[in-house]
C-alpha positions as CSV (number, residue, x, y, z in Angstrom):
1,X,106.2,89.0,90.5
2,X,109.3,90.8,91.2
3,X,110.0,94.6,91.6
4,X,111.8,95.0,87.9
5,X,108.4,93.7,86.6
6,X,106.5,97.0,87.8
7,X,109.4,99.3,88.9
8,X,109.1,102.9,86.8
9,X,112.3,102.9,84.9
10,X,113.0,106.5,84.1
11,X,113.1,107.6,87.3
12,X,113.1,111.3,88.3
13,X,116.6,112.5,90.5
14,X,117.8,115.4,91.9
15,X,121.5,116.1,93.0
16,X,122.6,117.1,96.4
17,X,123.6,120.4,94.5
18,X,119.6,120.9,93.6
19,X,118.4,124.3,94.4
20,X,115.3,123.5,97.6
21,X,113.3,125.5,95.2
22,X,113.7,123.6,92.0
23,X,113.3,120.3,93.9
24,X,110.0,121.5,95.2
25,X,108.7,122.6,91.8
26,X,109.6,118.7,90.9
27,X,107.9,117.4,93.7
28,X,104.4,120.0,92.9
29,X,104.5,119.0,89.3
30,X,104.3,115.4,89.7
31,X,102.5,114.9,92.7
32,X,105.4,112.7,94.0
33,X,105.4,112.8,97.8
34,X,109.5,112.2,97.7
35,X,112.7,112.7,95.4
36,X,115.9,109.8,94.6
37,X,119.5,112.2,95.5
38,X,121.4,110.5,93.1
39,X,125.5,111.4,92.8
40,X,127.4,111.9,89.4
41,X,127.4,107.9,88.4
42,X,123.8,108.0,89.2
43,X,124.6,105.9,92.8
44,X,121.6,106.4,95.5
45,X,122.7,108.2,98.5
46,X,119.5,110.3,99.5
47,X,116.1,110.8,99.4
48,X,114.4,114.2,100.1
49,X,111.0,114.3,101.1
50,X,107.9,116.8,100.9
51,X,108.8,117.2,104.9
52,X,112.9,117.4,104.6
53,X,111.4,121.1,102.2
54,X,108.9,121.7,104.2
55,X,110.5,121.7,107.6
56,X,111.6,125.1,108.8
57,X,111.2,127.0,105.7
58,X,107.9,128.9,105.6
59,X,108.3,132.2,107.6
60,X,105.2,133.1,109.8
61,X,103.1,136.3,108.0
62,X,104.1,139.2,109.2
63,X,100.8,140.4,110.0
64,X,100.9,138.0,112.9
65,X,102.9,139.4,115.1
66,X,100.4,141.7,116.0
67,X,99.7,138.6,118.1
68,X,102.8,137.1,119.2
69,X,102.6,133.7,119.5
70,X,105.3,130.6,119.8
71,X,108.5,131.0,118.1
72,X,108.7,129.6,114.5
73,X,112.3,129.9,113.5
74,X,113.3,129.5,109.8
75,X,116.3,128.5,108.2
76,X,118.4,129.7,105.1
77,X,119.4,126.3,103.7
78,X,119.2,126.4,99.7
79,X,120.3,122.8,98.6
80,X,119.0,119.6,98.6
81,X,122.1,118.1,100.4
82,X,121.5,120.0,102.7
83,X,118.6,118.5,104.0
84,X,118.0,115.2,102.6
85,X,117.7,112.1,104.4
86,X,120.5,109.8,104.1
87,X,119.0,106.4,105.8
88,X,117.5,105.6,102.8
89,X,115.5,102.3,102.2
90,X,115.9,100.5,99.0
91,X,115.5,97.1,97.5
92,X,117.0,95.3,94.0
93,X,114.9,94.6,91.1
94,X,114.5,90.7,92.2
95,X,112.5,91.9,95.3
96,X,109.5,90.1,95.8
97,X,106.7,92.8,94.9
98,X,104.6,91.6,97.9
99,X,108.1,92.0,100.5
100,X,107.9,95.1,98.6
101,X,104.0,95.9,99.8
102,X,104.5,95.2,103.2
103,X,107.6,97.4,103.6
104,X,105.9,99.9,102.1
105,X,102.5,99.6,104.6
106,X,104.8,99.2,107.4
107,X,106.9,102.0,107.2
108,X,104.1,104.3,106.0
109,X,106.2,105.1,102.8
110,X,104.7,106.3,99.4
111,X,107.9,104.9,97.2
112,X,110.5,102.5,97.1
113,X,113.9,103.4,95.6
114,X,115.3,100.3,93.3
115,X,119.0,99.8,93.2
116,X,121.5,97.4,92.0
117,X,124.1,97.6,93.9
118,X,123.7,101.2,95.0
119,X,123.3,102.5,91.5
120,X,119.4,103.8,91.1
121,X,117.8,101.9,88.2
122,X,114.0,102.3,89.1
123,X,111.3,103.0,92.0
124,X,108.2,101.3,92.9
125,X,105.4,103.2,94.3
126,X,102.2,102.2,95.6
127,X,100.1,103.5,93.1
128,X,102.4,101.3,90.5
129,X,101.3,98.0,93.1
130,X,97.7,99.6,92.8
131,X,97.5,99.6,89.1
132,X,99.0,96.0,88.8
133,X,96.1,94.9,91.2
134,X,93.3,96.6,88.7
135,X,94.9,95.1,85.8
136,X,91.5,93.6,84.0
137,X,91.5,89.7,83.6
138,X,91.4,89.3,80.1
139,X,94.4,91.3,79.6
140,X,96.0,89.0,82.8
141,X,94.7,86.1,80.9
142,X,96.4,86.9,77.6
143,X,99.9,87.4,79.5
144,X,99.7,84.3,81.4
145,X,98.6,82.3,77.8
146,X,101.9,84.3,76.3
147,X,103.9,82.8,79.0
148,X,102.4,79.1,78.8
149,X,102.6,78.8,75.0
150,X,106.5,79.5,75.5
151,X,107.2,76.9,78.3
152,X,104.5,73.7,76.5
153,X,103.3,74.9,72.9
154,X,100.3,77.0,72.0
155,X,98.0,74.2,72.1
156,X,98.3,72.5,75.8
157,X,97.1,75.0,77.8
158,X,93.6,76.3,78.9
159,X,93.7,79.8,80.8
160,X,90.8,81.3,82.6
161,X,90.9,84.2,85.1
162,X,88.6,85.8,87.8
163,X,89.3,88.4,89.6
164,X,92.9,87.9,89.2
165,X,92.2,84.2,90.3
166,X,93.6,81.8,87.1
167,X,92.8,78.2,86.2
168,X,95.0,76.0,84.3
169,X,94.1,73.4,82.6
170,X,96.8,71.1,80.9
171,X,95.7,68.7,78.3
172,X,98.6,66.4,79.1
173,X,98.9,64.8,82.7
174,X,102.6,66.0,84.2
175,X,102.2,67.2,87.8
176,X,105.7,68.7,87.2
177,X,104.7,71.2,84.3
178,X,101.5,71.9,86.2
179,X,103.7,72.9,88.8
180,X,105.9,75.0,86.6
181,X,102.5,76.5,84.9
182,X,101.5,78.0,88.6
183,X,104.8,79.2,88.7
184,X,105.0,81.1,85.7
185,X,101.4,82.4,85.8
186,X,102.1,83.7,89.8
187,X,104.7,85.6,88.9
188,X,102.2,87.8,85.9
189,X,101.5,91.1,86.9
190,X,97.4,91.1,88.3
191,X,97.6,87.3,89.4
192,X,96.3,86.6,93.1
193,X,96.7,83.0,92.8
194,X,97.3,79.9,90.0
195,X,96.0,76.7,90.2
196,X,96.8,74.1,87.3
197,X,94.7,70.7,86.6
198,X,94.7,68.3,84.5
199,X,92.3,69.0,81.5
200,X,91.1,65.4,80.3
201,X,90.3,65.3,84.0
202,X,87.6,67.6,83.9
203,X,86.8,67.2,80.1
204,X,85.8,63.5,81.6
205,X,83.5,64.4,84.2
């Protein structure tokens, strides 16, 4: 399963030109932890984050300093370029969605930006990984079916799944489309692991 399986496609951008305000209003509406800075030809060159608005912009109440306290300066920035990140992390759509997991873990981030090249042209986030693990079998057993009937005819193959665990079984005895069978049903969105036998095998015991 690769990242352009799962990736969200009409991904939402702001400009380095973004007013702070408007990107926040983005970010609340959503519930998206971070935001793709995208130029003019849609190329990836920043990301601003819930912290990159955050940081330095909320003014302490004024009713505190009847109790002076630390110093909490603010600052008057008012667009996005001005304080995005521009280390960003991406990955292209042929990214193998579980490289894609443990970056995400690893780093601790929520999203991952999709390029090709370094045009944006999706992101992956972990609730989209989430989702593709709660697919429900039957529907991951249809898919994987869809895919087999292509590759050997509608008839060879017998597909069942449990908990995202499927079972081949091919009615004709060629370790090399077995092998091709696993491949194509690993790469279904849902599918922990694929195993393919041969059916008049087990239809003999």
């Amino acid at each position: 399963m690769r990242a352009r399986d799962i990736m969200t496609t009409r991904v939402i951008t702001v400009r380095p030109e973004t007013p702070i305000k408007e990107s926040a209003a983005l970010l609340a509406a959503n519930g998206f932890t971070a935001l793709p800075v995208v130029d003019e030809e849609d190329r990836l060159i920043g990301i601003v984050t819930e912290a990159d608005l955050v940081r330095d912009r909320v003014p302490r109440d004024p009713r505190s300093l009847c109790h002076p306290g630390e110093e909490l300066p603010t600052v008057a920035t008012t667009t996005v370029g001005e304080v995005m990140t521009t280390a960003v992390v991406a990955m292209g759509p042929g990214t193998d969605v579980a490289v894609l997991a443990k970056a995400l873990l690893d780093a601790g981030y929520r999203s991952m930006p999709i390029v090709d090249g370094s045009r944006l042209v999706g992101v992956v986030t972990r609730r989209d990984i989430v989702r593709v693990i709660a697919r429900d079998d039957h529907t991951i057993a249809e898919d994987v079916r869809h895919r087999l009937e292509i590759y050997g005819g509608d008839r060879r193959w017998r597909v069942e799944v449990h908990d995202g665990m499927v079972s081949i079984g091919d009615q004709f005895d060629d370790e090399t489309d077995r092998h091709v069978a696993t491949v194509l049903a690993e790469a279904v969105p849902g599918v922990v692991r694929a195993t393919a036998f041969a059916a008049r095998d087990e239809d003999d015991r």
